[in-house]
C-alpha positions, 0 to 999 in steps of 0.5 A: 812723721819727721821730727819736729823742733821745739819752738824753744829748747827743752832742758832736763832735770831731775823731779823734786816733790814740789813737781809731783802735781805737775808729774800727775797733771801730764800721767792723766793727760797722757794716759788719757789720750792714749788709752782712754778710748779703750775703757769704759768712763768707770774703769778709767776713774777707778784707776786713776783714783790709784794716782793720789798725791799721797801715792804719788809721794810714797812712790817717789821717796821710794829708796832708789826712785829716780824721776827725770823731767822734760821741760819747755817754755810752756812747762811739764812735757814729758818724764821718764821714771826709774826704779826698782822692779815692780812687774812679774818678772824673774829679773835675774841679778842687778835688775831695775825698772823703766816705769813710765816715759810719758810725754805731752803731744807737744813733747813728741818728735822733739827729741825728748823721749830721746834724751829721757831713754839715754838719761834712763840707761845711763843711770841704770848702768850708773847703778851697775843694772844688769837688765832694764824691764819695762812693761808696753801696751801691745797695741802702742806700736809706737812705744814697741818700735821706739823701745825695739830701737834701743833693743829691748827684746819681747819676753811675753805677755803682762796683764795690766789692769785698768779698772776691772778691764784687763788689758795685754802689755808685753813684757820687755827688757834690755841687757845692759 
């Protein structure tokens, strides 16, 4: 796949509560079209019921949460996510975790994952993060080789349930 140019340009900035509808609408859309094939109808609305405006709200006044947007002329297309370490890991000193780097369709091979992954180790070295962890379905060959580029280096397996469905992430981090 060659990138593509946006019809109009794509500006960046940073999340703000009144964007949260927005930043859900795009998680289970995204979230959908890539995995939802893998569930059964039960398993994706249980979790997706986890994604209410209320927990949406709580994770975002999280104390050192940081939200990234991607915006083009028809709106949301992408955000990356930032914050303390919430996987199972042993992060050693100074850690910080890349939640999500979701985009829509539109927002892939525009350059935005891109810009979003900078903006995410910029911050995350801003903070003095020693390491950058971050979770990726083992069969999302696309976001393995993408995250692979920046060197982020497999460190096992992560069990991430969707419903009563387990499914096998791999486990990744990058030294700072």
């Amino acid at each position: 796949m060659t990138d593509k140019m946006p019809d109009h340009p794509i500006s960046y900035r940073d999340a703000t509560p009144a964007d949260l509808p927005a930043i859900d609408a795009l998680f289970r859309e995204s979230f959908t079209a890539t995995f939802g094939h893998l569930y059964s109808p039960e398993n994706l609305a249980t979790f997706l019921a986890k994604f209410t405006p209320e927990a949406w709200a709580e994770e975002f006044a999280t104390p050192g949460l940081a939200l990234r947007l991607a915006e083009d002329a028809e709106g949301l297309t992408g955000y990356c996510k930032l914050g303390p370490v919430t996987l199972p890991v042993e992060p050693g000193p100074a850690p910080i975790e890349l939640r999500q780097l979701y985009l829509r369709e539109r927002g892939k091979g525009t350059g935005a994952a891109q810009a979003l992954m900078d903006w995410a180790l910029q911050t995350a070295r801003a903070r003095d993060a020693a390491t950058l962890w971050l979770s990726v379905y083992i069969e999302n060959y696309r976001a393995k080789r993408f995250y692979e580029r920046y060197g982020f280096v497999d460190r096992g397996r992560y069990v991430f349930m969707v419903g009563d469905h387990e499914d096998e992430d791999r486990l990744m981090s990058l030294d700072l």
